[in-house]
Backbone and ligand atoms as CSV (ligand in chain L), in Angstrom:
chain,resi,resn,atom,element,x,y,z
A,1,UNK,N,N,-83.776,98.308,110.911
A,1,UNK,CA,C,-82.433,98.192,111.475
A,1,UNK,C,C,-82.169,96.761,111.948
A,2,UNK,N,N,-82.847,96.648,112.494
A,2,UNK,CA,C,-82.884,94.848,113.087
A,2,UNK,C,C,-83.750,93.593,112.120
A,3,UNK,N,N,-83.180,92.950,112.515
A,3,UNK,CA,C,-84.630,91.344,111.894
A,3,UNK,C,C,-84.889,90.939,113.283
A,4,UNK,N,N,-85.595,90.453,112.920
A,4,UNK,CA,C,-86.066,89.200,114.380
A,4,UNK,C,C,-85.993,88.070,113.897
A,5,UNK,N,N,-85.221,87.274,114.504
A,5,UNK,CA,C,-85.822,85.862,114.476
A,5,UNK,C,C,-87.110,85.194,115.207
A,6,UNK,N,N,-87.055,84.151,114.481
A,6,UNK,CA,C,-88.129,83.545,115.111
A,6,UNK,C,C,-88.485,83.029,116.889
A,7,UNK,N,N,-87.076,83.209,117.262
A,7,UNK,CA,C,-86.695,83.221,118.502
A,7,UNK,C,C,-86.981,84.497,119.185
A,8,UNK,N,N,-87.097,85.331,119.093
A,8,UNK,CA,C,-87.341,86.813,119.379
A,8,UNK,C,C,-86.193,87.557,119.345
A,9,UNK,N,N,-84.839,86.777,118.880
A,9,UNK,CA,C,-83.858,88.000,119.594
A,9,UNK,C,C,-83.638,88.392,117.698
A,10,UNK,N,N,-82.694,89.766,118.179
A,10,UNK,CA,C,-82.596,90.604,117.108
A,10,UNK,C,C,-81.187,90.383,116.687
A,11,UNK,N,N,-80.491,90.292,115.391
A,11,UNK,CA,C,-79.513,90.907,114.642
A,11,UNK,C,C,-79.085,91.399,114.135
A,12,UNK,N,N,-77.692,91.817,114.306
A,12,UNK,CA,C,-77.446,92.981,113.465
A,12,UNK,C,C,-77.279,93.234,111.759
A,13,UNK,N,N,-77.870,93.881,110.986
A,13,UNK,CA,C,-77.750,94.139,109.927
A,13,UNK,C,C,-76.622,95.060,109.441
A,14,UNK,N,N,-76.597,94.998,108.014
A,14,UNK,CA,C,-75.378,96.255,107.858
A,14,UNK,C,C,-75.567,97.516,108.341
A,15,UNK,N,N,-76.904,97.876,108.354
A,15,UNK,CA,C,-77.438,99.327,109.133
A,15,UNK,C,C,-77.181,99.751,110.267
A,16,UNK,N,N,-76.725,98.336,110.968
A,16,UNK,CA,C,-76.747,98.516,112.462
A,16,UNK,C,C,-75.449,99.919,112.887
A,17,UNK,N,N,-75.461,100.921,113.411
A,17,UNK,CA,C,-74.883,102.013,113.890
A,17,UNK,C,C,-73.274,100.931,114.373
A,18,UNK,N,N,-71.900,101.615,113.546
A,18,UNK,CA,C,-71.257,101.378,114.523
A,18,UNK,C,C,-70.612,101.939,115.131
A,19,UNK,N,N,-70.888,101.952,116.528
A,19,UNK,CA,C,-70.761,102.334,117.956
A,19,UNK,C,C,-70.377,101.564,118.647
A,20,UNK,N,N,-69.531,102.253,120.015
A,20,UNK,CA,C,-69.044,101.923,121.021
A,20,UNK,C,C,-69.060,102.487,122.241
A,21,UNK,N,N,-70.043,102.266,123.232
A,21,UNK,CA,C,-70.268,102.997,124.738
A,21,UNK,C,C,-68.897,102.733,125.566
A,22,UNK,N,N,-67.953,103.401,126.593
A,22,UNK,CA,C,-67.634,103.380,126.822
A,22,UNK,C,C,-67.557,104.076,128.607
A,23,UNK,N,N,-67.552,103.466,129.694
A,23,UNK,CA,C,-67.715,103.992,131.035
A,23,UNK,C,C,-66.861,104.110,131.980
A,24,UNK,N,N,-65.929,104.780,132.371
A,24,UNK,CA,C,-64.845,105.166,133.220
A,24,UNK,C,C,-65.459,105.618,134.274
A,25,UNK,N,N,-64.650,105.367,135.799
A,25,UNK,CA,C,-64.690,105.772,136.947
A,25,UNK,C,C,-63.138,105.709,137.807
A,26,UNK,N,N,-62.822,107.244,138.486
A,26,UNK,CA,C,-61.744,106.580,138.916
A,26,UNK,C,C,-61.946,107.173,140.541
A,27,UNK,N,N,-61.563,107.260,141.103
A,27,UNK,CA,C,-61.104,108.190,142.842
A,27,UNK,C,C,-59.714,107.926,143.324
A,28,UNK,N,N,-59.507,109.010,143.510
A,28,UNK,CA,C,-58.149,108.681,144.357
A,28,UNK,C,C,-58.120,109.630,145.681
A,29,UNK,N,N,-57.514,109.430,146.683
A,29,UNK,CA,C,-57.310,109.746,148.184
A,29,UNK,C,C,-56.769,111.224,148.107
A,30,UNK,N,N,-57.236,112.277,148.813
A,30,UNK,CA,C,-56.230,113.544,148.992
A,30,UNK,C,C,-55.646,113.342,150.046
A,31,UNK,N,N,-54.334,113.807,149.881
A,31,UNK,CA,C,-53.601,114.215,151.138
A,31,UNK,C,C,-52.826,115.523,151.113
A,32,UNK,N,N,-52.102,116.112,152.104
A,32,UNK,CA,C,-51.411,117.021,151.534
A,32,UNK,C,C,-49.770,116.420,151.661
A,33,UNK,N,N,-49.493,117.350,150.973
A,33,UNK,CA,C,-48.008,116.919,150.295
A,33,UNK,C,C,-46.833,116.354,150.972
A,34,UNK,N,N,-47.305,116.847,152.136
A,34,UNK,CA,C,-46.159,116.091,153.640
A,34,UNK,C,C,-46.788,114.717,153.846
A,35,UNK,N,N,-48.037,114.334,153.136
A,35,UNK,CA,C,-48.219,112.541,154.190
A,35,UNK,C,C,-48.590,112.605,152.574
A,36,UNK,N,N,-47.864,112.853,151.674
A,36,UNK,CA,C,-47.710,111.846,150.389
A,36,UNK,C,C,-48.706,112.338,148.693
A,37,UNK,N,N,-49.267,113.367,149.584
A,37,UNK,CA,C,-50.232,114.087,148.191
A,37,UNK,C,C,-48.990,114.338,147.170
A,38,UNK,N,N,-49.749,114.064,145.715
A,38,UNK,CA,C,-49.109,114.652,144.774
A,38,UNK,C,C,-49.683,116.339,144.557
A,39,UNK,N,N,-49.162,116.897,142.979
A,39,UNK,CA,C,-49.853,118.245,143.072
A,39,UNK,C,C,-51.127,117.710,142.659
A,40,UNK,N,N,-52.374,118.493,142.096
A,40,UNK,CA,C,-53.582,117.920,141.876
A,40,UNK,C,C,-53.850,118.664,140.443
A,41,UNK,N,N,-53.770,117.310,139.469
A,41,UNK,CA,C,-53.461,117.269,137.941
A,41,UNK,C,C,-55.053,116.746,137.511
A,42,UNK,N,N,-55.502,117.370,136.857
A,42,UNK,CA,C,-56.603,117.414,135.973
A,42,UNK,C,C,-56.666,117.335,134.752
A,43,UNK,N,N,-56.793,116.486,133.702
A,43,UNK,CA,C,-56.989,116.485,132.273
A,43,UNK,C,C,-55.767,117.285,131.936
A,44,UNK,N,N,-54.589,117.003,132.986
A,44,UNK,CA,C,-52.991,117.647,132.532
A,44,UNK,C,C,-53.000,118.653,132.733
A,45,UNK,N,N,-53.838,119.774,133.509
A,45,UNK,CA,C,-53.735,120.817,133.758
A,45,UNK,C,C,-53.221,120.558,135.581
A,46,UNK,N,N,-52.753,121.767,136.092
A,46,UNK,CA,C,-52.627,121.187,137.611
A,46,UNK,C,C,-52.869,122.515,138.814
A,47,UNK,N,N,-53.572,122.409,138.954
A,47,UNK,CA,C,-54.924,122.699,140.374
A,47,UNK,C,C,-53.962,123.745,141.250
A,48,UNK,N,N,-54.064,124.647,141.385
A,48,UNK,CA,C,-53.342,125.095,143.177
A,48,UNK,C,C,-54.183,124.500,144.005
A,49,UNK,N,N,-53.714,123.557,144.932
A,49,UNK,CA,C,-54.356,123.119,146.042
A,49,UNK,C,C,-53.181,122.264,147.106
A,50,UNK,N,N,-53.394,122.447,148.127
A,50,UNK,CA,C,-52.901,122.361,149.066
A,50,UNK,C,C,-52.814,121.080,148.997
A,51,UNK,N,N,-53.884,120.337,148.967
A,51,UNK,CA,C,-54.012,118.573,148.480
A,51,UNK,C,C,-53.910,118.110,147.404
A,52,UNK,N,N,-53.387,116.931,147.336
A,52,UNK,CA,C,-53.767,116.317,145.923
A,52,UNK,C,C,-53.432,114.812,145.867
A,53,UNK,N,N,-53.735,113.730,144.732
A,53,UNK,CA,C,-53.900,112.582,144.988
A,53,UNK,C,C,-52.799,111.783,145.566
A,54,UNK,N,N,-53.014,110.821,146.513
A,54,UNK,CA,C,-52.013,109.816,146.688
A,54,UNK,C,C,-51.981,108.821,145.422
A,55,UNK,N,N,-51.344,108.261,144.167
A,55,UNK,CA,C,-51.165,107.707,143.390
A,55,UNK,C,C,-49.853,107.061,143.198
A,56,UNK,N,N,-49.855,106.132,142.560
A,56,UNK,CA,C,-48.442,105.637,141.985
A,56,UNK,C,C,-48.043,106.803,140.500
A,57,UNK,N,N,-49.155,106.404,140.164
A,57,UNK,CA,C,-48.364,107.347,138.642
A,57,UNK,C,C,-48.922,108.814,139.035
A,58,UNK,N,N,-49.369,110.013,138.267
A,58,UNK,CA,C,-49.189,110.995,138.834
A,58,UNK,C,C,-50.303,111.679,138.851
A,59,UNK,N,N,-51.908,110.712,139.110
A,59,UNK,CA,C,-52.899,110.658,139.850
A,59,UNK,C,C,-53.499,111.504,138.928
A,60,UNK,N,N,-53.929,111.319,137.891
A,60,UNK,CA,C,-55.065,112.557,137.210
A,60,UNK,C,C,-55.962,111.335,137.288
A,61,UNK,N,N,-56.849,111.566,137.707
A,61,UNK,CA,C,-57.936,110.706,138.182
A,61,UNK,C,C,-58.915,111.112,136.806
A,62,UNK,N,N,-59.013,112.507,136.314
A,62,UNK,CA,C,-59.990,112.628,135.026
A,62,UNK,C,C,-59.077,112.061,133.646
A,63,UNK,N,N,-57.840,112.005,133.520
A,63,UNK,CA,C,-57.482,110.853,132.471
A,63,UNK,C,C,-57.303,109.583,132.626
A,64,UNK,N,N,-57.405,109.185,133.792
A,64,UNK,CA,C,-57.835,107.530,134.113
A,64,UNK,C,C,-59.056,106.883,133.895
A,65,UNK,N,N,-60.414,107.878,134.629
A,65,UNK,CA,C,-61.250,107.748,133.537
A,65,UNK,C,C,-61.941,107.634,132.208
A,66,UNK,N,N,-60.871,108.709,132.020
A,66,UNK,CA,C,-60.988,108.729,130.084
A,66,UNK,C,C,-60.460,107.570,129.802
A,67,UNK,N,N,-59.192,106.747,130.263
A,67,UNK,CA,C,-58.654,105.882,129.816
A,67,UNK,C,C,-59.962,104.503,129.984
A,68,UNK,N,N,-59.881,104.312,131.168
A,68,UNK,CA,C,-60.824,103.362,131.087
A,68,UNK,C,C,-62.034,103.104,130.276
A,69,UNK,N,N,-62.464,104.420,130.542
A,69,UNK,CA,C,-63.671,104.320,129.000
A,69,UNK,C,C,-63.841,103.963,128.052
A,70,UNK,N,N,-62.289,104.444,127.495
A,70,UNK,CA,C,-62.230,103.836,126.039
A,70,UNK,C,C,-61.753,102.399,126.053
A,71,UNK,N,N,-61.218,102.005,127.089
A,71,UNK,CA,C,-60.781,100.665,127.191
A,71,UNK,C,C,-62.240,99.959,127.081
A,72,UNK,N,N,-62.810,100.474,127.854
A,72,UNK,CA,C,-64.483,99.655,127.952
A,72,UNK,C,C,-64.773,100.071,126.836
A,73,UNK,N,N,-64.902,100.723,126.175
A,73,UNK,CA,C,-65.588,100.611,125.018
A,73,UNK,C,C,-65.421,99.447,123.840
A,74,UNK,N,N,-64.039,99.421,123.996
A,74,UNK,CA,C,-63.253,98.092,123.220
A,74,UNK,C,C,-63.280,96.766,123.534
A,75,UNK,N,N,-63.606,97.201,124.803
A,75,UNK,CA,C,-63.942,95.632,125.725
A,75,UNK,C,C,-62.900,95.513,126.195
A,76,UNK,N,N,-61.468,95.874,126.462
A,76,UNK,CA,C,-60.110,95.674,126.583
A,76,UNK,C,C,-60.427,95.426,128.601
A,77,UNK,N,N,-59.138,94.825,128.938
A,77,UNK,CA,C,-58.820,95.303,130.586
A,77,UNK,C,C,-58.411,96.355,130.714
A,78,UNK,N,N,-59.077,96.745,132.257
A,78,UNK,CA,C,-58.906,98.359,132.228
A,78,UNK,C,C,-57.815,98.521,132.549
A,79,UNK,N,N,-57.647,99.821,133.323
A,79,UNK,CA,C,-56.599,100.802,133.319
A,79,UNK,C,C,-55.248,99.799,134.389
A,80,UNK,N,N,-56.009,99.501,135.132
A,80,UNK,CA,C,-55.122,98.556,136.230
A,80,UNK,C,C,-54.571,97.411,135.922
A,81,UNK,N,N,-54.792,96.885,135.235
A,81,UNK,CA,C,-54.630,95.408,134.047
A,81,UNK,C,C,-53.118,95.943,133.039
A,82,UNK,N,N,-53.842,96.584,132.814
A,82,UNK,CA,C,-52.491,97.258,131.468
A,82,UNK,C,C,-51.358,97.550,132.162
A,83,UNK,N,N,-51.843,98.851,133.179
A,83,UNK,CA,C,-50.753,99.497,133.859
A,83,UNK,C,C,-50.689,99.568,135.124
A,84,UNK,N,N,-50.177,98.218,135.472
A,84,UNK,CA,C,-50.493,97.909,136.880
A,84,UNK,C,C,-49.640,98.320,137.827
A,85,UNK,N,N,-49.891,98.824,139.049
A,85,UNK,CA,C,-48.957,100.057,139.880
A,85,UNK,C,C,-48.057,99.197,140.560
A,86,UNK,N,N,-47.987,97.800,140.358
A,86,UNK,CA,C,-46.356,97.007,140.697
A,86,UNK,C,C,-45.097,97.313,139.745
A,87,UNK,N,N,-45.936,97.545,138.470
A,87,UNK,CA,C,-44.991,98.242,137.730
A,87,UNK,C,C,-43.992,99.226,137.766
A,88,UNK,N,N,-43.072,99.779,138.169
A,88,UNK,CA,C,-42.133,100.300,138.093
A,88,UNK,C,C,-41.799,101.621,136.841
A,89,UNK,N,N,-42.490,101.186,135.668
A,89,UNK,CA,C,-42.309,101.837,134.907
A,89,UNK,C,C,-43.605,103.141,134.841
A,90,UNK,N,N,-44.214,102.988,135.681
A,90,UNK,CA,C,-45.550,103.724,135.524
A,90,UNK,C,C,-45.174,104.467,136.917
A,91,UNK,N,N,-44.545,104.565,137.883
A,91,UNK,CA,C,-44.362,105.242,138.883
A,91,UNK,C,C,-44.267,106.806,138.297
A,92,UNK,N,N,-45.153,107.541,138.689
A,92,UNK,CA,C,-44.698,108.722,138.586
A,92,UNK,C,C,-45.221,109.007,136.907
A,93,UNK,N,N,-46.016,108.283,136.765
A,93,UNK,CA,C,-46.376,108.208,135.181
A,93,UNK,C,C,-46.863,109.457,134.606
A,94,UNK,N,N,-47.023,110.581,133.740
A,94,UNK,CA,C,-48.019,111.245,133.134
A,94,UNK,C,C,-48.949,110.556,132.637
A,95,UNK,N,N,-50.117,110.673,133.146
A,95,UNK,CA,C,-51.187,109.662,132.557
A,95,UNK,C,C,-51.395,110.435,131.228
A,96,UNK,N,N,-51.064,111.205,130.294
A,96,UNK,CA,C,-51.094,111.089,128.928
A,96,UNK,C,C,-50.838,109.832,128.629
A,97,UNK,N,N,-49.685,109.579,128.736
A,97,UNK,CA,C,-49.730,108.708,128.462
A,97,UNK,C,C,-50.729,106.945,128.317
A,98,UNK,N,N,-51.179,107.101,129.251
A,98,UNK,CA,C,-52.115,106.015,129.134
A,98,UNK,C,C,-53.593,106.019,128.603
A,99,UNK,N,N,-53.901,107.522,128.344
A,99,UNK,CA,C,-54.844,107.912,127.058
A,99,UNK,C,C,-54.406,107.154,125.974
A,100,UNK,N,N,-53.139,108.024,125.534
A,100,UNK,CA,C,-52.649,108.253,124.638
A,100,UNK,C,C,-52.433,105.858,123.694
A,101,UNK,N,N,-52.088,105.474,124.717
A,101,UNK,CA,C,-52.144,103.967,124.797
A,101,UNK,C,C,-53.401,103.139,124.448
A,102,UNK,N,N,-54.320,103.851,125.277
A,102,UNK,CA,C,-55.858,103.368,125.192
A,102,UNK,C,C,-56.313,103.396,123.612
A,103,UNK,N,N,-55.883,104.835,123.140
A,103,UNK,CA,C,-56.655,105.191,122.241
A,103,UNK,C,C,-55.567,104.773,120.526
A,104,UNK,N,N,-54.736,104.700,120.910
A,104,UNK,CA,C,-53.760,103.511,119.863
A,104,UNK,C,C,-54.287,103.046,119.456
A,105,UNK,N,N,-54.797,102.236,120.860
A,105,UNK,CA,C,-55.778,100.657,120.170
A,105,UNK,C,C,-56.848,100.372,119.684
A,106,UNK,N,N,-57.521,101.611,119.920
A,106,UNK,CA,C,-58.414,102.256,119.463
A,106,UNK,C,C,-58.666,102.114,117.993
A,107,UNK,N,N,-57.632,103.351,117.367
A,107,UNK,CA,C,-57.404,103.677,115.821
A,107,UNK,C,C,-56.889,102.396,115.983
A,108,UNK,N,N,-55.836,101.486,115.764
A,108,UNK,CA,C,-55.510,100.459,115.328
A,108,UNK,C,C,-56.818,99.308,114.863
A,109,UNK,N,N,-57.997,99.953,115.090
A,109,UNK,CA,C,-59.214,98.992,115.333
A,109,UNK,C,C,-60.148,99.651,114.268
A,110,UNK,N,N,-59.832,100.871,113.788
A,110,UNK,CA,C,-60.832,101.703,113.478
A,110,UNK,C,C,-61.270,102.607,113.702
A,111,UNK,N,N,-61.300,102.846,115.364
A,111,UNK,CA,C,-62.204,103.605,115.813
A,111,UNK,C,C,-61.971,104.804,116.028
A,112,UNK,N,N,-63.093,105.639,116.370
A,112,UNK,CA,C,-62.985,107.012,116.397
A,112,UNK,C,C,-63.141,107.742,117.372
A,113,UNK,N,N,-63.092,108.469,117.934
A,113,UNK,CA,C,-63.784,109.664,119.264
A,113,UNK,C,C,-65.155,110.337,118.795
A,114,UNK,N,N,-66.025,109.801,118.666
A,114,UNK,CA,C,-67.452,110.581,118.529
A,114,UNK,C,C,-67.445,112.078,119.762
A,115,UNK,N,N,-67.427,111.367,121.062
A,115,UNK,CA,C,-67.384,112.743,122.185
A,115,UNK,C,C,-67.381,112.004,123.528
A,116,UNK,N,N,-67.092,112.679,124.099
A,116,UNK,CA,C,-66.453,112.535,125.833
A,116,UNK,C,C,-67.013,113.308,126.955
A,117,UNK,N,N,-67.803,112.415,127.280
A,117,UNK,CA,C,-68.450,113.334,128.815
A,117,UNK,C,C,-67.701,113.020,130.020
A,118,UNK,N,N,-67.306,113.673,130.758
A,118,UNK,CA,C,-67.154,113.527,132.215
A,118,UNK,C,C,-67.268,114.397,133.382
A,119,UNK,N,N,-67.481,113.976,134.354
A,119,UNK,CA,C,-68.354,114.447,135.601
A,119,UNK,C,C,-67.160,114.485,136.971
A,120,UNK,N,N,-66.668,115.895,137.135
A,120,UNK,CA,C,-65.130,115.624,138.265
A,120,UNK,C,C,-66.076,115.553,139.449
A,121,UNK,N,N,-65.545,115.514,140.545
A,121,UNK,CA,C,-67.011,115.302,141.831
A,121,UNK,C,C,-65.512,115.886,143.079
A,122,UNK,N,N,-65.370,117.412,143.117
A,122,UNK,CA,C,-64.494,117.644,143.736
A,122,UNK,C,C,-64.930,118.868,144.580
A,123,UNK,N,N,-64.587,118.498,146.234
A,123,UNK,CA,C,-65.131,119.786,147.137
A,123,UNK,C,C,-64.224,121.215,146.791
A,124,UNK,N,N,-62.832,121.184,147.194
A,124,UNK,CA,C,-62.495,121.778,146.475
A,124,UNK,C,C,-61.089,122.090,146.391
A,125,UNK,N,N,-60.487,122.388,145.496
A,125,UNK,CA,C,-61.193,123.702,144.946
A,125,UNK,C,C,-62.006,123.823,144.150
A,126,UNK,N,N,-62.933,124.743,143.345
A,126,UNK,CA,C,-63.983,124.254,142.385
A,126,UNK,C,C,-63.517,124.321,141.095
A,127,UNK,N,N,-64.095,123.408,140.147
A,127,UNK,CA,C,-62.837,123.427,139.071
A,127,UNK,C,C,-63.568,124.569,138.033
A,128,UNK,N,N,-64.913,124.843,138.242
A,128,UNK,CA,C,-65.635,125.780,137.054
A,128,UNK,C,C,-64.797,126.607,136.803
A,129,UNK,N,N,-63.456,127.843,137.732
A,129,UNK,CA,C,-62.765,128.559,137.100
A,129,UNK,C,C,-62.142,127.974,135.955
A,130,UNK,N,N,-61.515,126.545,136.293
A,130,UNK,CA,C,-60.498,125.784,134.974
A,130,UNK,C,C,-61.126,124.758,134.108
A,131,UNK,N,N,-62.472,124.611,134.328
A,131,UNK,CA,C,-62.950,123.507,133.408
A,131,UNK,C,C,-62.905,124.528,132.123
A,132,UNK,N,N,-63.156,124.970,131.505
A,132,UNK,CA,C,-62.521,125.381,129.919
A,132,UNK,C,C,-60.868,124.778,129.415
A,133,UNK,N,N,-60.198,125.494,130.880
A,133,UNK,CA,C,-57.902,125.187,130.004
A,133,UNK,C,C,-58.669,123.615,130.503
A,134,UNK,N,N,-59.167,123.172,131.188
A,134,UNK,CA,C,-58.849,121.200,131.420
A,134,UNK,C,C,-59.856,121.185,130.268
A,135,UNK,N,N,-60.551,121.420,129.393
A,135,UNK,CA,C,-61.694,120.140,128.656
A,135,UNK,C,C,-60.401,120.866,127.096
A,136,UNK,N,N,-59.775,121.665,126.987
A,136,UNK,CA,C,-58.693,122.317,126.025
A,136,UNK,C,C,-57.958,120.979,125.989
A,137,UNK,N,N,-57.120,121.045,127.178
A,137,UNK,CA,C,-56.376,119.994,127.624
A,137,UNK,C,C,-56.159,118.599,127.317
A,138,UNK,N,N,-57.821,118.448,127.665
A,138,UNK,CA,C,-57.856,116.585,127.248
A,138,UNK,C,C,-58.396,116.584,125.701
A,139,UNK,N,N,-59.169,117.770,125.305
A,139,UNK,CA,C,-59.022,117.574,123.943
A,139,UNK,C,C,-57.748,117.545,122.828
A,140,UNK,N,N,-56.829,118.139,123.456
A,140,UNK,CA,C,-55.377,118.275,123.043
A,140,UNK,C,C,-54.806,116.537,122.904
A,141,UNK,N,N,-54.573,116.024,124.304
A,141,UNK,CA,C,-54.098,114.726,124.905
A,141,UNK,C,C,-55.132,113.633,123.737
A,142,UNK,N,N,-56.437,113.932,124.003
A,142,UNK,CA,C,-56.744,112.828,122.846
A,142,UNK,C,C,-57.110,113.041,121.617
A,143,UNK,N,N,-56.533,114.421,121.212
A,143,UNK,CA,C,-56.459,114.623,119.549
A,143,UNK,C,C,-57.425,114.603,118.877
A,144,UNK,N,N,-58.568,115.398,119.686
A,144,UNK,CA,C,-59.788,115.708,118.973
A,144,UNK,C,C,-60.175,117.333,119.032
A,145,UNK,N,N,-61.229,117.509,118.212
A,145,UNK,CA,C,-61.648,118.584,118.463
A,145,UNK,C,C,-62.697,119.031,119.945
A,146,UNK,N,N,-62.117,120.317,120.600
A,146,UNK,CA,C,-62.814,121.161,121.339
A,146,UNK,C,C,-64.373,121.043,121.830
A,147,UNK,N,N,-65.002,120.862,120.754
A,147,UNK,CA,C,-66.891,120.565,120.327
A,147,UNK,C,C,-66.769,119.031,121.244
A,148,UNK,N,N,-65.862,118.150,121.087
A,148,UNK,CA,C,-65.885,116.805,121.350
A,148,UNK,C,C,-65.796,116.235,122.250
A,149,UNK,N,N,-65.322,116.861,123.451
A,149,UNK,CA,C,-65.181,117.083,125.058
A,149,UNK,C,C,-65.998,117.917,125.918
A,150,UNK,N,N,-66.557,117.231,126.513
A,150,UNK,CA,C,-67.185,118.109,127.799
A,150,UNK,C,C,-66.981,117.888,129.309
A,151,UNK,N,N,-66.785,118.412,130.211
A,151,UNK,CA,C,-65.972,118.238,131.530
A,151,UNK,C,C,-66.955,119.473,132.357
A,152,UNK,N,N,-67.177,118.618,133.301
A,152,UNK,CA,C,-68.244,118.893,134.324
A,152,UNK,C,C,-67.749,118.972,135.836
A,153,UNK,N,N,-68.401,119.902,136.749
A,153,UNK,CA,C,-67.692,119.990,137.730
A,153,UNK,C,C,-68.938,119.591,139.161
A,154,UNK,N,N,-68.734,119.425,140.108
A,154,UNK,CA,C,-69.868,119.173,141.061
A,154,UNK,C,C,-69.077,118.688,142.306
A,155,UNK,N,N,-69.693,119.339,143.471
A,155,UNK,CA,C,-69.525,118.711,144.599
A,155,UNK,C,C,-70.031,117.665,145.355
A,156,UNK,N,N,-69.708,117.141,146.078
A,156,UNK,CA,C,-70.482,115.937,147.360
A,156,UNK,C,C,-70.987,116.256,147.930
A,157,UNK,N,N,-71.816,117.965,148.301
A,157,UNK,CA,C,-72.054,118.155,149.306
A,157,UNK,C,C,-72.019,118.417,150.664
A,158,UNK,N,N,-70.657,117.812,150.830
A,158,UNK,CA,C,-70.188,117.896,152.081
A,158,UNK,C,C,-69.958,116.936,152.519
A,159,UNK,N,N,-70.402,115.767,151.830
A,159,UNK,CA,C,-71.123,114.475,152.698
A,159,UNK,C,C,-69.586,113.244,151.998
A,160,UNK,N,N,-69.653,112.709,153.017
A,160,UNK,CA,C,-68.382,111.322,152.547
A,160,UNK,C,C,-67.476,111.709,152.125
A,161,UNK,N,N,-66.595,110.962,152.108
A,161,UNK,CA,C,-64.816,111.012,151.755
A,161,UNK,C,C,-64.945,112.347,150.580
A,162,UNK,N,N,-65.394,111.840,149.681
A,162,UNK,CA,C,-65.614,112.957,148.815
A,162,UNK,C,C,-65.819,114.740,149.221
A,163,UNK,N,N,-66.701,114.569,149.765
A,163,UNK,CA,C,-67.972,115.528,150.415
A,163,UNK,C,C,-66.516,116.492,151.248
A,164,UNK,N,N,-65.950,115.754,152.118
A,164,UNK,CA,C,-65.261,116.181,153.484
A,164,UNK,C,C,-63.853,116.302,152.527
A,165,UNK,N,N,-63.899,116.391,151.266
A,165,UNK,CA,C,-62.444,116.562,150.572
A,165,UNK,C,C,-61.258,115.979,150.840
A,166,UNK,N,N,-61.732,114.525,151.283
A,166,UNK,CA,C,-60.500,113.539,151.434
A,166,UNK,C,C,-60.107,112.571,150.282
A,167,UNK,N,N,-61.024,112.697,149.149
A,167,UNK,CA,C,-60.806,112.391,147.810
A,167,UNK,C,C,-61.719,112.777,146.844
A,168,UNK,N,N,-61.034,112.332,145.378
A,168,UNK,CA,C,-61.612,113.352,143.949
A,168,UNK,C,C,-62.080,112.059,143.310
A,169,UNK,N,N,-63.141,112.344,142.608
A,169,UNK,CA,C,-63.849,111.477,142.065
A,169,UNK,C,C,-64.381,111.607,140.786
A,170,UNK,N,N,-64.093,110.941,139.625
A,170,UNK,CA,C,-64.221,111.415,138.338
A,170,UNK,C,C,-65.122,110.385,137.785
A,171,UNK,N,N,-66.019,110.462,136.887
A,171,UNK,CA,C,-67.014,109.574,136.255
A,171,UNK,C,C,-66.609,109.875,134.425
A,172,UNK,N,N,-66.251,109.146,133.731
A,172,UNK,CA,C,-66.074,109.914,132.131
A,172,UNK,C,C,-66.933,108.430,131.282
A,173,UNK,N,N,-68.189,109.511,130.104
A,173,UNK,CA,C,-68.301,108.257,129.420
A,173,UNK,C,C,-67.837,108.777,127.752
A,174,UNK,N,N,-67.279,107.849,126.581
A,174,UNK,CA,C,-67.379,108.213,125.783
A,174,UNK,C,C,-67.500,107.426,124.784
A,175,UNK,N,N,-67.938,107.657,123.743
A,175,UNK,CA,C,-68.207,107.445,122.185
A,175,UNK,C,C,-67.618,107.187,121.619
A,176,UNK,N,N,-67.222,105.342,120.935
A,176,UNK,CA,C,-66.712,105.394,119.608
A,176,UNK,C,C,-67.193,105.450,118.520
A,177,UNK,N,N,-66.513,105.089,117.180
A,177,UNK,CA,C,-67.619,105.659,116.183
A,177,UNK,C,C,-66.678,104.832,115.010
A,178,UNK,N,N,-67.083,104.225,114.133
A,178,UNK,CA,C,-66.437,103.292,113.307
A,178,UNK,C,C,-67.113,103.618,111.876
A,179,UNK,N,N,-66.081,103.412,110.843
A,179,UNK,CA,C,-66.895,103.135,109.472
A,179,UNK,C,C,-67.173,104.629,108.751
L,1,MG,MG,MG,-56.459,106.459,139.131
């Protein structure tokens, strides 16, 4: 797969796999709906909960991750760069949309969705009843197959902002795939 040079470092050959790692993280603040919570939107699905994110656009914290991911995967600026919350036009945004943007640039490049992990980190409510309609969801939003998404649920423990359910915390990594 590799040569070496005489230098020790390696290059890539035509064999070389092409791939693209990609690493998203997002959090956003709960509140409830009188000091500014939105409802609490998940991979476009949306939560009964009493709380939900303080955001400019309309706080799905698990498609901001996705977004970023794939932005990192491309090497692009992330999510805040593109769609920056001075913006006006992103107030109140459906973050489909900014999947949906990410991953444009994506195909415009080649690339593909190999698969999508992500990790929600929410006290609660617990999302295991809805992680199936949300991993449906974002497989829908980024136009892949079902098999190709996976969405994970876990608490803080109790412990920190998180923990004490004063915010949601999403980790997503995913796979491009070229050629
Ligand atoms: Mg966000």
């Amino acid at each position: 797969m590799f040569q070496s040079r005489p230098t020790g470092f390696a290059i890539m050959t035509d064999h070389t796999p092409n791939l693209r790692i990609g690493h998203g993280h997002d959090l956003h603040r709960l509140a409830p709906t009188s000091a500014g919570g939105q409802p609490l939107i998940l991979g476009g699905v949306i939560l009964d909960s009493p709380i939900g994110p303080v955001a400019h656009s309309d706080g799905d914290a698990l498609l901001h991750a996705i977004t970023d991911a794939v932005l990192g995967a491309l090497g692009l600026p992330d999510i805040g760069q593109l769609f920056p919350d001075s913006d006006p036009t992103w107030k109140g945004a459906a973050s489909d949309r900014f999947v949906e943007e990410a991953l444009r640039r994506a195909r415009a490049d080649g690339w593909w969705v190999a698969n999508l992990d992500a990790t929600v980190i929410l006290e609660r409510p617990r999302i295991g009843p809805h992680k199936d309609e949300i991993r449906r969801s974002v497989a829908r939003i980024m136009g892949v197959d079902e098999s190709r998404v996976n969405v994970k649920g876990k608490t803080h423990e109790g412990v920190d902002a998180v923990g004490e359910g004063r915010a949601i915390e999403v980790h997503a990594v995913v796979l491009l795939a070229r050629g």
